[in-house]
N, C-alpha and C positions, 0 to 999 in steps of 0.2 A: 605470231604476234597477237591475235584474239585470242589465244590461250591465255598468256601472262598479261593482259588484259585484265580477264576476267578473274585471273588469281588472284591481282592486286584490286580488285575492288570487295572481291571474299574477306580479303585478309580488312579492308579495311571496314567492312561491314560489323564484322567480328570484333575490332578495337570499337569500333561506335558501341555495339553491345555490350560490349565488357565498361566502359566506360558509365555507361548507363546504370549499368545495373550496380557499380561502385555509388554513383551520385546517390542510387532509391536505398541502399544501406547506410550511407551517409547520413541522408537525411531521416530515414527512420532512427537513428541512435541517438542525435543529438535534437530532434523538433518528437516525433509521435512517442518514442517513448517515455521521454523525461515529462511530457504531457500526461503520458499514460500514468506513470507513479506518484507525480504530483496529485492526482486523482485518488489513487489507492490510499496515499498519507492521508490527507483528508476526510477520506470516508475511513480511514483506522480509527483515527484520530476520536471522531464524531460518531464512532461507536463506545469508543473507552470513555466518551464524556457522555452517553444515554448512560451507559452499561452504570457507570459511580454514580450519574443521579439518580437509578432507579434503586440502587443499593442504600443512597440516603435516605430517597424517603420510605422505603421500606425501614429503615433500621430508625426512625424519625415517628413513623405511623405506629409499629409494631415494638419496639423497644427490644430487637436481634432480629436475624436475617440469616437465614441459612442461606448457604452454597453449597451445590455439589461438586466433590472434585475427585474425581475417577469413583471407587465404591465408598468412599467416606463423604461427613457432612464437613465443613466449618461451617461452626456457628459465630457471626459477631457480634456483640451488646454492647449500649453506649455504656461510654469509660464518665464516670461523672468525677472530676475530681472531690475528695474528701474536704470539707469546711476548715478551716480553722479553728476551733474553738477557745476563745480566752476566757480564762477563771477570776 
């Protein structure tokens, strides 16, 4: 009788664990990660908006802006649109 005792409080230690360790993946998928990429959007985000304003005023200061992109340059220069002229 202390035998299956002790097998039924193994077995239910082992659902406690299992249980447990369901709750910390749980909880990690729906609260720390969607906090974690909320974060990364953000600092994406708030890098694409340094990255274009440095591109402005570079191309604002200096009138083109080079970029490197793999072993080529692009170059940008402002587009000024052409006047109208009436006769």
């Amino acid at each position: 009788m202390g035998s299956e005792n002790e097998r039924t409080r193994l077995i239910i230690k082992v659902l406690m664990a299992v249980v447990v360790l369901l709750v910390v993946i749980v909880l990690y998928l729906l609260v720390f990660q969607t906090q974690y990429n909320n974060f990364v959007n953000e600092k994406r985000a708030e890098g694409v908006n340094l990255a274009v304003s440095q591109i402005l005023a570079d191309l604002q200061t200096n009138g083109y802006v080079q970029i490197p992109v793999g072993d080529e340059v692009l170059i940008l220069v402002q587009y000024i649109p052409p006047q109208n002229v009436t006769q």
